[in-house]
Kinemage of the C-alpha trace (Angstrom):
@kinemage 1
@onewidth
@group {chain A} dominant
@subgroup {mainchain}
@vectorlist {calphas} color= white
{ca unk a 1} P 107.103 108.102 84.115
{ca unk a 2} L 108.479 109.274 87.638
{ca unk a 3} L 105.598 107.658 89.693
{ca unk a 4} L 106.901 104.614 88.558
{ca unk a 5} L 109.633 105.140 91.004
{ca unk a 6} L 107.614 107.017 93.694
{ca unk a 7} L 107.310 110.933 92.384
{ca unk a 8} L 104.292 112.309 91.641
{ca unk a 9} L 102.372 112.734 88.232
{ca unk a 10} L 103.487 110.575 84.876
{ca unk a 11} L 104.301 111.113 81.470
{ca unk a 12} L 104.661 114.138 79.798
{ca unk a 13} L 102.450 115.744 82.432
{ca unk a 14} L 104.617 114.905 85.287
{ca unk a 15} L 104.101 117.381 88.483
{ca unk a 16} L 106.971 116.326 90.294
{ca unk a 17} L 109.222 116.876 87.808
{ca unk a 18} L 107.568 120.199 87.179
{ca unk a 19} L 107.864 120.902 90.839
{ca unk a 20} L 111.405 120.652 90.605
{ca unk a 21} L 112.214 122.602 88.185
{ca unk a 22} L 110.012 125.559 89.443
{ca unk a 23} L 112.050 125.554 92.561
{ca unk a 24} L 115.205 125.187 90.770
{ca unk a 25} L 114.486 128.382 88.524
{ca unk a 26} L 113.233 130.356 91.759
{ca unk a 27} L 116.587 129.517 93.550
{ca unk a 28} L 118.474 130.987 90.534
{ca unk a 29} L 116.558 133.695 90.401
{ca unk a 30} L 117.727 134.100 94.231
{ca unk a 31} L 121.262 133.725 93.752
{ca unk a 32} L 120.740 130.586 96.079
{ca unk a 33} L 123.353 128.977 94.352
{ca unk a 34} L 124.219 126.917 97.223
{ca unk a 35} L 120.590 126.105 97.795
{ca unk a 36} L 120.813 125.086 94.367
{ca unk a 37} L 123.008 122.715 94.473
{ca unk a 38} L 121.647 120.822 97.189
{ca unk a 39} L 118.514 120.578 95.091
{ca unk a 40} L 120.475 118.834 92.215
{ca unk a 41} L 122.098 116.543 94.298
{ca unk a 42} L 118.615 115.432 95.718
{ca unk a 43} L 116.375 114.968 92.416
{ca unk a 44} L 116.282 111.711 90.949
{ca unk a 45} L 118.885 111.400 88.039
{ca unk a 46} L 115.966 111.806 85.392
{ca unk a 47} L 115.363 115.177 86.745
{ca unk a 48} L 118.811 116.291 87.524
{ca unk a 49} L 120.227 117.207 84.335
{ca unk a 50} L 117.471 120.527 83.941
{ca unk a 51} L 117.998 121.144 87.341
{ca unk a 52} L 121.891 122.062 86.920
{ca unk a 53} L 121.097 123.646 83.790
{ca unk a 54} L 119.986 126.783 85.939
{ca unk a 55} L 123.393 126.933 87.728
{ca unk a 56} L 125.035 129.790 86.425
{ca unk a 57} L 128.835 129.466 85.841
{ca unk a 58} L 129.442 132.807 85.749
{ca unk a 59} L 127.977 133.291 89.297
{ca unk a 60} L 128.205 130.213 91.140
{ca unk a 61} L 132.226 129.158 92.182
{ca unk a 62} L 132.282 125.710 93.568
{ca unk a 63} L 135.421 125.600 95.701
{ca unk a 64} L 135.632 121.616 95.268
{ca unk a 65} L 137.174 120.079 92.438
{ca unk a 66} L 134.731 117.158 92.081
{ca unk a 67} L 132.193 119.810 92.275
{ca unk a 68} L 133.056 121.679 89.405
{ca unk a 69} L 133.708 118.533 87.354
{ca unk a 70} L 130.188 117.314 88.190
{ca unk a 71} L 128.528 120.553 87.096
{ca unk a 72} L 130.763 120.639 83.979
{ca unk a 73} L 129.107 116.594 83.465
{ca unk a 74} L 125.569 117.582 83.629
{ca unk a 75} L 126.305 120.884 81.564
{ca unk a 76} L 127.136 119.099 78.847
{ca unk a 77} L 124.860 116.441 79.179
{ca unk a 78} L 121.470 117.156 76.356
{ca unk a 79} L 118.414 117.732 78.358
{ca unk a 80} L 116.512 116.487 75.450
{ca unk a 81} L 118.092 112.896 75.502
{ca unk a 82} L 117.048 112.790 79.126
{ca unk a 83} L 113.660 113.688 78.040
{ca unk a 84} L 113.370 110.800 75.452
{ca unk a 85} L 114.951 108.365 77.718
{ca unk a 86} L 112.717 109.291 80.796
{ca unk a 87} L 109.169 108.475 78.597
{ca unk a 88} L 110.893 105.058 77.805
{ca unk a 89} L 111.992 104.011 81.470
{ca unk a 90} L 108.378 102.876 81.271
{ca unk a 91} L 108.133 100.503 78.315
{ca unk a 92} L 111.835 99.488 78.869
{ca unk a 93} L 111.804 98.014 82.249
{ca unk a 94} L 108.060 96.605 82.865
{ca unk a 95} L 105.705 94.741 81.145
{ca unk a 96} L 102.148 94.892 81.364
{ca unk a 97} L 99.800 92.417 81.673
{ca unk a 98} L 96.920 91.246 79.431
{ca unk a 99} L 94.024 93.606 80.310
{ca unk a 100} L 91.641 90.947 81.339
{ca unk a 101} L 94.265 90.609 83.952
{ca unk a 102} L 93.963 93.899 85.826
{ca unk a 103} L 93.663 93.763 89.084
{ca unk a 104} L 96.190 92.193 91.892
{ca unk a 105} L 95.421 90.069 94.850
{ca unk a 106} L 98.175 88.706 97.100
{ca unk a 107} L 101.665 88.539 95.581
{ca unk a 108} L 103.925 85.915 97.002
{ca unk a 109} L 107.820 85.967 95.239
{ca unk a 110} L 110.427 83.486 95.108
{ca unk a 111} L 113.191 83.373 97.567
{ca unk a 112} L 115.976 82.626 95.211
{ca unk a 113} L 114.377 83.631 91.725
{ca unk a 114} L 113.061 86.605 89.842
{ca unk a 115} L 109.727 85.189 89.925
{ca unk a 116} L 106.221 85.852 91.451
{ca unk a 117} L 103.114 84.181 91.671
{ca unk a 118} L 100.084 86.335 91.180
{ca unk a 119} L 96.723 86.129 92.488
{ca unk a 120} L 94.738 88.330 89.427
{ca unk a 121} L 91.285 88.609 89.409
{ca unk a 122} L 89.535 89.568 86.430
{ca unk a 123} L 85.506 90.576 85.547
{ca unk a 124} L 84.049 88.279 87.445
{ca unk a 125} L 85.590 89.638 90.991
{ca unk a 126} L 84.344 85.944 92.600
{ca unk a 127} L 87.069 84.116 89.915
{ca unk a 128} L 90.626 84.211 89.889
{ca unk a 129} L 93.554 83.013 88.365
{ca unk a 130} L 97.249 82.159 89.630
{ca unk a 131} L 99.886 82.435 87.832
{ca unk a 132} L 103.738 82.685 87.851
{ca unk a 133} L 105.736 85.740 86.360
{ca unk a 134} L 109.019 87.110 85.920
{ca unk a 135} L 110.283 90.427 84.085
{ca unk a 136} L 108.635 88.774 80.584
{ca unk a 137} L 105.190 88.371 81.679
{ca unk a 138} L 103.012 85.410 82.884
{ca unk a 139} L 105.063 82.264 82.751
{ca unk a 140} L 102.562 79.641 83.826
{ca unk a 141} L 99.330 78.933 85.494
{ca unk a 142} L 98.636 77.110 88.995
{ca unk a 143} L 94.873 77.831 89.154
{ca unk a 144} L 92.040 78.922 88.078
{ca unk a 145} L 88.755 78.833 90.640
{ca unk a 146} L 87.459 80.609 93.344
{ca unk a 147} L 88.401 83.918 94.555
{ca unk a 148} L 89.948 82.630 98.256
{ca unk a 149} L 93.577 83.407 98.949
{ca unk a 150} L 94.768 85.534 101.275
{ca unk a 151} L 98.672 85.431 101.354
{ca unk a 152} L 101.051 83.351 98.474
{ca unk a 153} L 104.590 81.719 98.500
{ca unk a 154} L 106.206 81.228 95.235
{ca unk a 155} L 109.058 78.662 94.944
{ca unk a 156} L 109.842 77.987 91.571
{ca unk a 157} L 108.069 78.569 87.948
{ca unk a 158} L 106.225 75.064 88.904
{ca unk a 159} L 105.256 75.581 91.973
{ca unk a 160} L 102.827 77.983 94.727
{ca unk a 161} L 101.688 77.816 98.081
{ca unk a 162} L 98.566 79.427 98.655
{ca unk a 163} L 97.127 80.165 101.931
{ca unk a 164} L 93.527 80.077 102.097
{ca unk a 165} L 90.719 81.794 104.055
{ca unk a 166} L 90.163 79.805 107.246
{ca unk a 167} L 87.351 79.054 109.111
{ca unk a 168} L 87.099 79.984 113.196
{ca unk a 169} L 88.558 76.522 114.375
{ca unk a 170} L 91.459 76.456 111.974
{ca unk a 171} L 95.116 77.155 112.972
{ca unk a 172} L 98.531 77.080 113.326
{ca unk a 173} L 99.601 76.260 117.039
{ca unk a 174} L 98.463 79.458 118.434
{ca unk a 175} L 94.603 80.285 116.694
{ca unk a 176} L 93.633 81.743 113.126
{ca unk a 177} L 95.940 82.996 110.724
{ca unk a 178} L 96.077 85.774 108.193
{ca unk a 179} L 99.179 86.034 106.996
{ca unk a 180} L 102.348 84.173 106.436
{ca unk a 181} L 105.647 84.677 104.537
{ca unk a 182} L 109.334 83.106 104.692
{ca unk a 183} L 112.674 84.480 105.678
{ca unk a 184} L 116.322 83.005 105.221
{ca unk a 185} L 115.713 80.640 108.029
{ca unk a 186} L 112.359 80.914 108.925
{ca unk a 187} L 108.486 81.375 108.655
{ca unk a 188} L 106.831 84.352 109.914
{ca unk a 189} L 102.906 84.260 110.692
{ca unk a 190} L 99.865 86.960 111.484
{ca unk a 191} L 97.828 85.911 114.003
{ca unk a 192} L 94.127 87.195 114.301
{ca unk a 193} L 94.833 86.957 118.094
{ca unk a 194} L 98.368 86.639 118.548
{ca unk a 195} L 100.108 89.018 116.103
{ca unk a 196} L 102.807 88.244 114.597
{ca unk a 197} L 104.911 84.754 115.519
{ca unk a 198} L 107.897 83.265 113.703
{ca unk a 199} L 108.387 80.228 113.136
{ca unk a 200} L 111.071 77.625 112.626
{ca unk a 201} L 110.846 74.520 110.194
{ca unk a 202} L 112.376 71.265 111.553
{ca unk a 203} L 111.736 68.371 109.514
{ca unk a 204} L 107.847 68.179 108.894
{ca unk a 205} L 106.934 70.545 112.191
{ca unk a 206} L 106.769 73.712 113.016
{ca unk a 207} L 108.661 74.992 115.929
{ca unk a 208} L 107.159 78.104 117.561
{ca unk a 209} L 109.810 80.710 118.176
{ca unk a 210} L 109.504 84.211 120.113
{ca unk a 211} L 106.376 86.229 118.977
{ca unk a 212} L 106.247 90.310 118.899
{ca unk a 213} L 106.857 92.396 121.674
{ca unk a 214} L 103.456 94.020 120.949
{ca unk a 215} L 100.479 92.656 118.468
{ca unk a 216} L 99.541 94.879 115.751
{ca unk a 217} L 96.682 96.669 115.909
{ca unk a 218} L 94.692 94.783 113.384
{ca unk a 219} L 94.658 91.961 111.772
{ca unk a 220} L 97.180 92.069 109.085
{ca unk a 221} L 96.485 90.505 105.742
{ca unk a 222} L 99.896 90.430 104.300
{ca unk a 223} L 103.611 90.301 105.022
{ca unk a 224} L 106.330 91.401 102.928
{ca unk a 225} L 110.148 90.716 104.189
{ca unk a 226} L 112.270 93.367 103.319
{ca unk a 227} L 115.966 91.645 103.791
{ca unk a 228} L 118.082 94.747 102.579
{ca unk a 229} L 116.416 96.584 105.248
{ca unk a 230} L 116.072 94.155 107.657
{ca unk a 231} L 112.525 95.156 107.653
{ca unk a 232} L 109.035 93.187 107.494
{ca unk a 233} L 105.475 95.272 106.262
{ca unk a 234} L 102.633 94.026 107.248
{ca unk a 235} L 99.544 94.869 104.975
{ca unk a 236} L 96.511 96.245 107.308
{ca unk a 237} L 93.908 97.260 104.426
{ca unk a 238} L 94.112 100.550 104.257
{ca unk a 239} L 97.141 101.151 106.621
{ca unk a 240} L 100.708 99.542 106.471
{ca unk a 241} L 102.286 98.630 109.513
{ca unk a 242} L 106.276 98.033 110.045
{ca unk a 243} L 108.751 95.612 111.522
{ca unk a 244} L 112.232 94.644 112.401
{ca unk a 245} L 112.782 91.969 110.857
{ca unk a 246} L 114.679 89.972 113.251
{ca unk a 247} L 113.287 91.021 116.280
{ca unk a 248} L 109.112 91.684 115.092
{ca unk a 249} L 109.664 95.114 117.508
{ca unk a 250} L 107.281 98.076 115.653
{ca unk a 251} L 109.324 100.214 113.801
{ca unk a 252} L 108.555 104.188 112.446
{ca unk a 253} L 107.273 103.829 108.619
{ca unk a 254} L 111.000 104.081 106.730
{ca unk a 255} L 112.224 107.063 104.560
{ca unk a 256} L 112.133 105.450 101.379
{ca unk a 257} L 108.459 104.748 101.430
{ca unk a 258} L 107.676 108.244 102.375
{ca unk a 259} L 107.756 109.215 98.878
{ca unk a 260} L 104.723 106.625 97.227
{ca unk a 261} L 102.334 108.484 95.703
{ca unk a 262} L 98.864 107.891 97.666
{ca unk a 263} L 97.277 107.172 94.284
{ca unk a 264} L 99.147 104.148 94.060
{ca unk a 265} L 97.395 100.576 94.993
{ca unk a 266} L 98.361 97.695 95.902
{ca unk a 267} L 102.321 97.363 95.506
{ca unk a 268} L 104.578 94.905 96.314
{ca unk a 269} L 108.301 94.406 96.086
{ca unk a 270} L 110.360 90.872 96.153
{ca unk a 271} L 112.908 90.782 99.278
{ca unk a 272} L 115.854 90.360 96.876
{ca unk a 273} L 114.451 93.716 95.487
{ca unk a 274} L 114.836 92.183 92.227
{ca unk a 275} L 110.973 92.214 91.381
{ca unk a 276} L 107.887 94.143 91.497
{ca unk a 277} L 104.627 93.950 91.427
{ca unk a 278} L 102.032 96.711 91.750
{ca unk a 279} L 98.321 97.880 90.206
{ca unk a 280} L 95.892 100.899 90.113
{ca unk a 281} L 95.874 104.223 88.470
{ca unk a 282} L 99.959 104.418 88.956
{ca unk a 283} L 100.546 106.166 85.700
{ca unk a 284} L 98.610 108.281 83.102
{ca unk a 285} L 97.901 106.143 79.961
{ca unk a 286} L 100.686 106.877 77.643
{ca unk a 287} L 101.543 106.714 73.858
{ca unk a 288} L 103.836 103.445 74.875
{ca unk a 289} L 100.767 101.723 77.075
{ca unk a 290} L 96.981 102.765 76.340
{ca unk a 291} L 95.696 100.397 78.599
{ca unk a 292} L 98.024 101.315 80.863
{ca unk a 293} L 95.636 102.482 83.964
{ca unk a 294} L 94.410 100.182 86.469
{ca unk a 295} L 96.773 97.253 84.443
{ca unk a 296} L 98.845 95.069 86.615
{ca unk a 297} L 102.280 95.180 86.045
{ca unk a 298} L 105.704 93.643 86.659
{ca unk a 299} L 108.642 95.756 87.143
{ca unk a 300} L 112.081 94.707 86.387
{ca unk a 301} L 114.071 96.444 89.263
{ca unk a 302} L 117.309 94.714 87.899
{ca unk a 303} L 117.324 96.387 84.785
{ca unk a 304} L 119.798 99.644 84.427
{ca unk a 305} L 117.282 102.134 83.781
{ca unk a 306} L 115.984 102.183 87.308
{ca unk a 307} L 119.391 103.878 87.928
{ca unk a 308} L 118.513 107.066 86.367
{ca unk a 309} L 114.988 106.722 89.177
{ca unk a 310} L 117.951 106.879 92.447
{ca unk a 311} L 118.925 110.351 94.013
{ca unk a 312} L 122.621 111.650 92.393
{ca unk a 313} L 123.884 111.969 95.931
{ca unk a 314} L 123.038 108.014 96.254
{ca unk a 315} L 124.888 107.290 93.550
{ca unk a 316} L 128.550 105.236 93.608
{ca unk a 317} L 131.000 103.763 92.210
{ca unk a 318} L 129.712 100.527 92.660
{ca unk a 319} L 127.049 101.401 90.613
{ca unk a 320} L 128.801 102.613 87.773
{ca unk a 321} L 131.096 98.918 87.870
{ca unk a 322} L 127.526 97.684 88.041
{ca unk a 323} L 126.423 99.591 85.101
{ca unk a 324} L 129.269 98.750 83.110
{ca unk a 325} L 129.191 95.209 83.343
{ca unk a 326} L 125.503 94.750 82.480
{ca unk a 327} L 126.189 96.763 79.848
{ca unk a 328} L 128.469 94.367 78.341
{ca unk a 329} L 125.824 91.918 77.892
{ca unk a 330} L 124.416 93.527 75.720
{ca unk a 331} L 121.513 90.978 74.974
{ca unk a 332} L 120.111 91.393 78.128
{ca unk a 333} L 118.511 94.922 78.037
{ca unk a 334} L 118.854 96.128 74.699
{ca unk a 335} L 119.674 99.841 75.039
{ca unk a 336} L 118.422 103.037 72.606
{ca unk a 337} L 121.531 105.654 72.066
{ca unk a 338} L 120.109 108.061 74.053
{ca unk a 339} L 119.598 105.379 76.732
{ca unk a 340} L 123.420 104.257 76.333
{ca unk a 341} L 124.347 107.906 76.346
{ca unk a 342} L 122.461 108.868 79.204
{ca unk a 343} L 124.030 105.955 81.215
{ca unk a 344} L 127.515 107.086 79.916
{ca unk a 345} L 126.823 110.411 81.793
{ca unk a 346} L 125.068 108.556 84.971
{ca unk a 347} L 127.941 106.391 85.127
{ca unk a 348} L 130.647 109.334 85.648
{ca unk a 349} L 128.586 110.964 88.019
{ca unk a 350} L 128.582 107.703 89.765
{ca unk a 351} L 132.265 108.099 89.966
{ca unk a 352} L 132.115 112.005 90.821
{ca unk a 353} L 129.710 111.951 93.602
{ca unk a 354} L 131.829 109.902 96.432
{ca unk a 355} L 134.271 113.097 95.955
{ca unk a 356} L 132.156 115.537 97.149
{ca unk a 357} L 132.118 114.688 100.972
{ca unk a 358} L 136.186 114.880 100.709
């Protein structure tokens, strides 16, 4: 299920996994130990646990105590619990959505909430429906009608703002608009001949703050605000385009999208990065989700399995509190054994791994 989280292939068939594990057995075979090494602390957590198992014990002395604890950890940890925990990441922490709702328009997510309303569009491309979700499914509808919307603002369960396509002589203080999204304090606009502008709400007005140093290169069609990264994406068809946040100034495409598949469609994340949304041949169809290609679905990034989807070396302690504690409500995210037990081992890495820069 690793393209999920951003690796390549799905399923039992996955490549990336596969990939990894190729490497790790030619580094053995090298006697790159150190090399190695490296290579585990770099794989996701899923993939980590048959990576180490080609570390030789025998042959490779890791001078730090952490180290050797860590490589003891995964040693003992069973590779085929992994397995059966990785093909349920998938059922576990999404849900997908009716079939005749399979295919995503704009996505617009609640500030405060883990919700998202959803601009779906079914057989008839010229229809669609909107409708609130959260990490259960569809919640409620706002509309049903024509197929019109370019950009969406959810505020609560009850409640959408939907931005419609304009015609030449309609705007917002400075000409036609494409886009528009909210921050902590503000609204941000597109402009088809300004770029991007934001905005500041006082009382029933709109007062027009600085603009971007430079307009994008084409008109974008919709803006996602990244808070944890300070960061703003701007959705150009068939190109993304990035943004500081604060200041609108272009900024290089960031490291942690450099790993989406290119198979993957639309995809959208909430700026709490407690939510997300995403459609189009993402994953193989599996024995948990036959329908599963070209579904839309809704991705619960609070729940504790996406854990096991971050790098060991980006794991802390922090996470393992975090772990811990949703773990004691135990009605939230029912957990298998083998999920409970994998999370026992993720967890004491989580403690292990801030040791290893000492």
């Amino acid at each position: 299920m690793s393209r999920l989280f951003g690796g390549r292939g799905g399923g039992r068939g996955d490549e990336g996994n596969e990939g990894a594990q190729e490497l790790a057995r030619s580094l053995a075979r090298q006697g790159a130990w150190g090399g190695l090494w490296k290579l585990v602390l770099s794989l996701p957590f899923l993939q980590v646990v048959a990576a180490a198992a080609h570390l030789k014990p025998s042959r490779w002395h890791p001078q730090g105590m952490a180290e050797r604890q860590l490589a003891q950890l995964l040693a003992e940890t069973d590779r085929r619990e992994v397995a059966r925990v990785s093909e349920s990441v998938h059922a576990s922490a999404s849900r997908v959505l009716p079939s005749a709702l399979n295919a995503a328009g704009p996505v617009g997510f609640c500030h405060q909430l883990p919700l998202a309303a959803i601009n779906l569009i079914g057989e008839d491309l010229h229809q669609c429906r909107i409708v609130a979700v959260d990490r259960t499914g569809v919640l409620n509808e706002f509309y049903e009608g024509p197929t019109n919307h370019v950009s969406l603002c959810c505020v609560d369960a009850e409640t959408a703002v939907a931005l419609r396509e304009f015609a030449a002589d309609d705007h917002l203080g400075h000409g036609p608009i494409s886009a528009i999204t909210f921050t902590a304090d503000s609204l941000i606009t597109a402009g088809l001949d300004r770029g991007l502008q934001r905005w500041q709400v006082v009382g029933d007005r709109l007062r027009p703050l600085h603009p971007a140093s430079f307009p994008p290169p084409r008109a974008l069609h919709r803006l996602s605000p990244v808070p944890a990264w300070d960061l703003l994406i701007g959705d150009g068809g068939n190109e993304n385009f990035f943004y500081d946040q604060t200041s609108l100034d272009s900024r290089t495409s960031p490291s942690f999208l450099g790993s989406l598949d290119t198979g993957i469609g639309h995809f959208e994340s909430a700026p709490y990065g407690r939510l997300a949304v995403y459609e189009g041949g993402l994953f193989p169809p599996t024995r948990e989700s036959a329908d599963g290609f070209y579904s839309t679905v809704v991705l619960d990034l609070d729940h504790l399995l996406n854990l096991l989807a971050r790098r060991l070396s980006s794991l802390s302690r922090a996470d393992a509190d975090r772990s811990r504690a949703t773990r004691a409500d135990a009605d939230r995210y029912p957990l298998s054994d083998s999920a409970r037990n994998v999370l026992d081992c993720l967890e004491a890495a989580a403690e292990l791994v801030p040791e290893l820069a000492r």
